[in-house]
N, C-alpha and C positions, 0 to 999 in steps of 0.2 A: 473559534472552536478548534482543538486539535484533537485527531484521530490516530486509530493506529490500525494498520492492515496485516495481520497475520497471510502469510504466505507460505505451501506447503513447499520446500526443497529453497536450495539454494539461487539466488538468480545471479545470472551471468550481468557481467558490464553493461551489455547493452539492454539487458530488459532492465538495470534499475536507473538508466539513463533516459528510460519512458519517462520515469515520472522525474523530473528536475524539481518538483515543489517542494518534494520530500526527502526526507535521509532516512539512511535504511542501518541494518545492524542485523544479521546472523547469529542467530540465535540456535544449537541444536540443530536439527534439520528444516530450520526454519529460518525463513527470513521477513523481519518485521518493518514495514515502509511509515514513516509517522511524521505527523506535522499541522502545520494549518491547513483548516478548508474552510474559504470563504462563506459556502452556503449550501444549501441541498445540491442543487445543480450541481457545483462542484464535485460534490461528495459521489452522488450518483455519475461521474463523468471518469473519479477514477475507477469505478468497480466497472462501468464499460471498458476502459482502457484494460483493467485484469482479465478480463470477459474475453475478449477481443485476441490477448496475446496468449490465450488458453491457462494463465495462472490460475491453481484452485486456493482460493480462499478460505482460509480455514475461519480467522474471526475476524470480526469488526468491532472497536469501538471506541466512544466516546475518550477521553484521555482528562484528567482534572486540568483545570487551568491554573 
């Protein structure tokens, strides 16, 4: 499965270097993190990790394969 993580604002080096799974892209005042997720688990492990480093998540989702 690959997903995509809408994120409000731009993230600095270090917070898109949290997620090393993903590759990211700046978008507008957005910045979107996207890639494979193995499984729920996963999935659920990066919106803690967003959770966690206070990023507000605007969307989540699904991505075609």
């Amino acid at each position: 499965m690959r997903y995509e993580i809408r994120i409000d604002g731009h993230l600095s080096k270090t917070l898109v270097e949290a997620f090393p799974e993903l590759d990211h892209v700046v978008v507008s005042d957005q910045t979107l993190l996207f890639g494979p997720v193995v499984d729920e688990a996963h999935l659920y492990g990066l919106l803690a990790r967003c959770q966690s480093l206070g990023l507000h998540v605007l969307e989540m989702r699904q991505l075609p394969e």
